[in-house]
C-alpha positions in Angstrom: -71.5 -7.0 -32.8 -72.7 -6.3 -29.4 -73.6 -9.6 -28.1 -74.8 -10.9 -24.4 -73.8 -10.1 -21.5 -71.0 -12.2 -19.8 -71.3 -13.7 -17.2 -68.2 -16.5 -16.9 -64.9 -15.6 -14.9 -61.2 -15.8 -16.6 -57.7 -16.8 -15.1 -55.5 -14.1 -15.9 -52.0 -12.7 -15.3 -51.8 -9.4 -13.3 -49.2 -7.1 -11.3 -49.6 -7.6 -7.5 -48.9 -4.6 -5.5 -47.8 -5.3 -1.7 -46.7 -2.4 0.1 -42.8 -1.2 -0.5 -42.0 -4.3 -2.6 -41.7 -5.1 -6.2 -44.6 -6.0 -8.0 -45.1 -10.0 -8.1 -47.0 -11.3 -11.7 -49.5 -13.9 -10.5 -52.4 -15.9 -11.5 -55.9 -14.3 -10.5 -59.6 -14.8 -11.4 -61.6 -11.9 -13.1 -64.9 -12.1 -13.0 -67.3 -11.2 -15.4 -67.9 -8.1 -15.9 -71.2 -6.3 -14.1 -73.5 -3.6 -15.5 -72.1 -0.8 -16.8 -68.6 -2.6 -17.5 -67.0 -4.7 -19.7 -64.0 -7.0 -19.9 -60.7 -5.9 -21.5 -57.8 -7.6 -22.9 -55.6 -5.4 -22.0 -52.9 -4.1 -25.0 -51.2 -1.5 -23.1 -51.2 0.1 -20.0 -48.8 3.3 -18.9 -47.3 3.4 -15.2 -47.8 6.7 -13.5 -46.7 8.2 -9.9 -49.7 7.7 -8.7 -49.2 4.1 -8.6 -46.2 3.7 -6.7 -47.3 6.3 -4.5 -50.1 4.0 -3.2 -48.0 0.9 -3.3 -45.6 2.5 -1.2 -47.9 4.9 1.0 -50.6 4.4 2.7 -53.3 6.8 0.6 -56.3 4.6 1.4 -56.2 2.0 -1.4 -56.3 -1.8 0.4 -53.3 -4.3 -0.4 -52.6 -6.3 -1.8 -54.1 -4.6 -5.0 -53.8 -4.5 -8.7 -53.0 -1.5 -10.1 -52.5 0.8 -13.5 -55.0 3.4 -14.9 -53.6 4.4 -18.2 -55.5 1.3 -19.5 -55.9 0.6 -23.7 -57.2 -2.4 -24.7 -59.7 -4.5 -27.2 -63.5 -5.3 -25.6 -64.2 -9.0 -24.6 -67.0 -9.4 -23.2 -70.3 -7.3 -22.0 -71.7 -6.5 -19.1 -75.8 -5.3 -18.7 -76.8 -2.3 -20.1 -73.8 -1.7 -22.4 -74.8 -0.4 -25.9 -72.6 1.9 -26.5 -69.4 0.0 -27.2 -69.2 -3.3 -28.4 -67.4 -6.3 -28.2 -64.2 -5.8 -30.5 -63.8 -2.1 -29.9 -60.5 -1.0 -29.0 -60.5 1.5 -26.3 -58.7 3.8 -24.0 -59.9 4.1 -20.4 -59.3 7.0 -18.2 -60.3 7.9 -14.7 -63.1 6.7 -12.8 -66.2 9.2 -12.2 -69.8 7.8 -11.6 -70.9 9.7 -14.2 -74.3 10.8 -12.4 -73.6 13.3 -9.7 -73.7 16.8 -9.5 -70.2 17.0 -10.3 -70.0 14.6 -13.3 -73.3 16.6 -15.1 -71.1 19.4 -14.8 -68.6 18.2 -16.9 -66.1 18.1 -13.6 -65.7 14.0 -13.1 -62.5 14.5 -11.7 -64.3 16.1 -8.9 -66.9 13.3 -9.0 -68.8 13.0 -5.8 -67.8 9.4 -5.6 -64.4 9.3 -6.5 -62.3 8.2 -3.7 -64.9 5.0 -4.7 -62.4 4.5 -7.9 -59.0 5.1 -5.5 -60.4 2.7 -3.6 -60.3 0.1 -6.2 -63.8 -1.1 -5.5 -67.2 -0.9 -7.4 -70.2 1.0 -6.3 -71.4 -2.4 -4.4 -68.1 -2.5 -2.4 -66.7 -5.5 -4.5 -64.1 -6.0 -6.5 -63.8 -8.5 -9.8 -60.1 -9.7 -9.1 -59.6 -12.4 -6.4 -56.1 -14.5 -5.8 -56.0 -17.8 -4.4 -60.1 -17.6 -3.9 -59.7 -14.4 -1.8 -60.9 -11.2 -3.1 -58.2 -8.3 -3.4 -58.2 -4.8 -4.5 -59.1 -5.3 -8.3 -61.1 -1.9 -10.1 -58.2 0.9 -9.6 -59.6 3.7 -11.4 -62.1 1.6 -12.2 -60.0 -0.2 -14.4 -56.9 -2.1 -12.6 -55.2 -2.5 -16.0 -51.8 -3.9 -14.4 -52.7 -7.0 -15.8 -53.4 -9.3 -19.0 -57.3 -8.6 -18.6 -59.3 -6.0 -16.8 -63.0 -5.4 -15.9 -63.6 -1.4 -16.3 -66.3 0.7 -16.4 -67.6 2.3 -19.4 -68.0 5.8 -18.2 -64.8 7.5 -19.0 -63.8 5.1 -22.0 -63.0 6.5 -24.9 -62.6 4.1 -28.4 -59.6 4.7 -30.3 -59.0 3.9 -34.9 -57.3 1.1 -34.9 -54.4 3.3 -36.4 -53.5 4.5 -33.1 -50.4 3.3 -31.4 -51.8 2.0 -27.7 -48.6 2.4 -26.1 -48.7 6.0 -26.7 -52.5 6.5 -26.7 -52.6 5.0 -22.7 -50.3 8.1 -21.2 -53.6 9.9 -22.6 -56.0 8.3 -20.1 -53.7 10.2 -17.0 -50.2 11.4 -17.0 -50.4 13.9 -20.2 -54.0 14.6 -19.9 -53.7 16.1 -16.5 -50.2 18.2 -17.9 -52.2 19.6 -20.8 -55.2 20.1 -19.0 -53.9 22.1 -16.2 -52.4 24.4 -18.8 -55.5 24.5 -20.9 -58.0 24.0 -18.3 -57.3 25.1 -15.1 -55.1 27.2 -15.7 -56.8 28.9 -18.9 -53.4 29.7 -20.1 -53.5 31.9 -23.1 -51.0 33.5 -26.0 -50.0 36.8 -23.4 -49.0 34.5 -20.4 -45.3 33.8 -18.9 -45.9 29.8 -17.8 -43.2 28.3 -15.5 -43.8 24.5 -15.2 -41.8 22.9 -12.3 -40.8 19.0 -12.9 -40.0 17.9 -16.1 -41.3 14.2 -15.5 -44.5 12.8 -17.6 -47.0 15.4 -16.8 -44.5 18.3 -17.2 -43.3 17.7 -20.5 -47.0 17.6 -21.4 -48.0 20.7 -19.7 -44.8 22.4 -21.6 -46.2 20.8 -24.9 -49.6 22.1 -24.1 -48.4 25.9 -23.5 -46.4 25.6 -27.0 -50.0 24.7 -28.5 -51.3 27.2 -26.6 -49.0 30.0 -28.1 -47.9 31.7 -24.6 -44.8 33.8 -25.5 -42.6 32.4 -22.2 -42.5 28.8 -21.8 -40.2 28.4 -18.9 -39.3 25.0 -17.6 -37.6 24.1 -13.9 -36.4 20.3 -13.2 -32.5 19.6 -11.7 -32.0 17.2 -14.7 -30.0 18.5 -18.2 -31.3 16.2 -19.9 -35.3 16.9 -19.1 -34.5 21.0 -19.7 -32.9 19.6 -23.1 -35.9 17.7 -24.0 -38.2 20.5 -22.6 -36.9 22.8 -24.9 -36.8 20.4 -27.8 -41.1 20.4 -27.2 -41.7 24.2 -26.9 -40.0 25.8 -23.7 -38.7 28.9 -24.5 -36.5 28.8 -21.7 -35.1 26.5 -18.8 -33.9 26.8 -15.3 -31.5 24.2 -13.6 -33.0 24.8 -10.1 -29.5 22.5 -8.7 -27.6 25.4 -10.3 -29.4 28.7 -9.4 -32.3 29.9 -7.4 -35.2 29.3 -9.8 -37.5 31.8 -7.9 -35.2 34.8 -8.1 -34.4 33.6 -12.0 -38.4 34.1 -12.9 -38.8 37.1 -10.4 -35.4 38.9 -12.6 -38.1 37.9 -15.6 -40.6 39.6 -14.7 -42.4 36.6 -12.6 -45.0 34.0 -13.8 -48.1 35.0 -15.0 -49.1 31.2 -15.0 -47.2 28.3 -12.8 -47.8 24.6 -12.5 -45.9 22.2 -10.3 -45.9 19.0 -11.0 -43.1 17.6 -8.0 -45.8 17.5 -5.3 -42.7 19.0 -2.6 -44.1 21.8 -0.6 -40.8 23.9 -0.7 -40.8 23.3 -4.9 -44.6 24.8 -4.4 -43.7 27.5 -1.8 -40.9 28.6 -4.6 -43.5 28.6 -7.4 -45.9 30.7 -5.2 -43.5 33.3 -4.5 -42.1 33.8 -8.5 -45.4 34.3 -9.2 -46.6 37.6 -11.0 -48.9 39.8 -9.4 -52.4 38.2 -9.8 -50.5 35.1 -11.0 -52.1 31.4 -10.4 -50.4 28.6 -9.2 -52.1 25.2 -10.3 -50.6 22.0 -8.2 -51.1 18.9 -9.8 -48.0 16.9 -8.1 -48.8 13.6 -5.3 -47.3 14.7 -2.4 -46.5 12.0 0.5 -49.6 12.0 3.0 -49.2 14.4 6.1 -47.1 17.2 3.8 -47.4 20.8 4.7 -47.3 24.1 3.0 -46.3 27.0 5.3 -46.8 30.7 2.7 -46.4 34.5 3.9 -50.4 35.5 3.9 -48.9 38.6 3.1 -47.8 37.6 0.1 -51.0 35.9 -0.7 -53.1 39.0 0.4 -51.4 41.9 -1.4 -50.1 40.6 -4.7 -53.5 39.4 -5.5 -51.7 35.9 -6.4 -53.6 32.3 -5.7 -52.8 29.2 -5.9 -55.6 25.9 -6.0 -55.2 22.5 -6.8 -56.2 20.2 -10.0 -57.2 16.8 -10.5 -56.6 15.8 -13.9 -56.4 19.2 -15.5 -60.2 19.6 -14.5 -60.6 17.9 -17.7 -63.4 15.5 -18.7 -62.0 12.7 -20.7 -64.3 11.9 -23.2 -64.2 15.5 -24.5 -60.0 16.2 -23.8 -59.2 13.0 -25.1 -60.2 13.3 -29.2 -58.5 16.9 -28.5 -55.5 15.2 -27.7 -55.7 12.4 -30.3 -55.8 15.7 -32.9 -52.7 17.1 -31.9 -50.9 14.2 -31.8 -52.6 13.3 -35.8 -51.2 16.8 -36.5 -47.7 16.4 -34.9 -48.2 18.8 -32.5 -48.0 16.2 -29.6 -44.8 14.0 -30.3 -45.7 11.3 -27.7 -42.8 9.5 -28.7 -40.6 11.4 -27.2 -42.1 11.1 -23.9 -43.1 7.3 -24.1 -40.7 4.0 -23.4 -42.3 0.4 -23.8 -41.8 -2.5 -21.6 -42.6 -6.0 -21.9 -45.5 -6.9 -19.3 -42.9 -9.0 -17.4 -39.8 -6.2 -17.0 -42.6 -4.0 -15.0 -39.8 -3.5 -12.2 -37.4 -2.8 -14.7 -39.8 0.2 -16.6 -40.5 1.8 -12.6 -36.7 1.4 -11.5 -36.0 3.4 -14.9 -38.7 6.2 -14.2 -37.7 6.5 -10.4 -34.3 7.1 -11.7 -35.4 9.1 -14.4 -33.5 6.9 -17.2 -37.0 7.5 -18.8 -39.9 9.7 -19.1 -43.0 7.5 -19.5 -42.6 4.0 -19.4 -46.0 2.0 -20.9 -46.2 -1.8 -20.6 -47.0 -3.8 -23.5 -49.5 -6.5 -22.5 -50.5 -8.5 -25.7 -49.6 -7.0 -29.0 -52.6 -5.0 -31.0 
């Protein structure tokens, strides 16, 4: 059924971010959801860099906030002018995009004219629908803010999921191994000829090495400092891995011929700068690692002018959700994407526990597990 529109708040549990300190579980108000939203009870949500990297930066997001955008969860309630999911469904939310402007018609939302709206953590109108102890806070992360028992989160990049599908690997979809695919698939148009060296073997790197075995590209080459990611690496398609603690992982790829295709997924300029320079003539260089606010990246113009070599940015992959997503979802139906692998579920309550473990790489992709499905 699709039923009314909602319009009565809910006390609910969610994850308070305050800058450089542990995330607190508290009591908060959601309010109903507004047009173009509706309310989740959240099943499972995935914890990606991004979110510690505003709760312990200052990248423009307001705190105390709630976080998480790797939201799945089943729909509560309605907001106006939603008729295309209905309450029951159980969905998977990705990034925020508006969904109108010039960007989003293009099929480029992660390029959406509006989206440092969603980083934010506010709606369109400036509000938020999370407040704690009567005060509003930063509450629609991504449009979503799905650190939490419930969330209110726009409809515009939500994508429903059979209720086969496992939400505690379906939410690293929404982010983390959507933008590792994506940048091989998408922005980086890798194809079967290409020599790919992917740089940090976190989330999004395992992904992008998963997406170049799909792919077919005869030299899958992956660089991280950990034994244990190159293991798993090559367990998911890399033909080959560099220990970049042990030896220079720039002159290893240059001895190889150089990369014809190179992502970096650490966000360190001097990781980026190495990249850059093991690149093969006319090689691209896609960068889809957070870096800390105020980073530099010094290269030799020469080396940029005369090898016909570039380099550019991504957000997401340059994918658009609602179309990447059910790509994804056949893979992993296919057992060509083994998210198990990558994924590690938390209660709700040990949320410190999952980021202490991904900060010190005891595991790849933690998920929290919110209510069970």
């Amino acid at each position: 059924m699709s039923g009314a529109p909602a319009t009565t708040p809910l006390t609910m549990t969610a994850a308070i971010a305050r800058r450089g300190q542990p995330f607190t579980l508290e009591t908060c108000e959601l309010a109903a959801p507004g047009p173009g939203e509706v309310r989740l009870r959240v099943l499972a949500c995935g914890i990606c860099h991004t979110d510690l990297a505003v709760r312990d930066h200052d990248l423009g997001t307001t705190l105390p906030a709630v976080l998480g955008h790797e939201g799945v969860g089943v729909i509560e309630a309605l907001g106006a002018g939603v008729d295309e999911f209905a309450i029951g469904d159980r969905v998977l939310v990705s990034f925020s995009a508006c969904g109108d402007c010039g960007k989003c018609r293009a099929g480029a939302p992660g390029y959406c004219r509006h989206a440092a709206r969603g980083f934010r953590g506010l709606r369109a109108d400036g509000s938020s629908p999370v407040s704690l102890h009567g005060q509003a806070i930063t509450g629609h992360f991504f449009a979503q803010s799905s650190f939490a028992s419930h969330a209110v989160a726009a409809t515009t990049s939500m994508i429903r999921l059979a209720p086969d599908l496992p939400p505690a690997l379906m939410a690293p979809l929404a982010c983390g191994v959507q933008t590792g695919m994506a940048s091989v698939m998408i922005a980086l148009a890798a194809h079967a000829g290409d020599r790919v060296a992917i740089f940090g073997c976190g989330g999004v790197g395992l992904a992008a090495v998963m997406a170049a075995r799909i792919v077919g590209c005869r030299e899958i080459i992956a660089v991280d400092i950990r034994p244990e990611r190159l293991a798993l690496a090559r367990e998911l398609g890399a033909t080959q891995v560099i220990d970049s603690s042990r030896e220079d992982a720039g002159k290893a790829l240059r001895a190889l011929g150089g990369a014809t295709r190179a992502l970096d997924c650490t966000g360190l300029p001097d990781v980026i700068r190495t990249a850059f320079n093991a690149l093969d003539s006319q090689g691209v260089l896609a960068c889809a690692g957070v870096s800390k606010p105020g980073s530099k990246l010094e290269l030799d113009l020469g080396a940029l002018l005369y090898s016909g070599r570039s380099i550019r940015g991504t957000i997401e992959g340059d994918a658009a959700p609602r179309e990447f997503i059910p790509r994804m979802i056949a893979w992993y139906r296919e057992g060509r994407l083994p998210l198990e692998k990558l994924v590690t579920a938390y209660a709700f309550t040990d949320i410190n526990r999952a980021v202490d473990d991904m900060l010190a790489a005891r595991v790849v992709k933690p998920v929290l597990i919110m209510h069970e499905s």
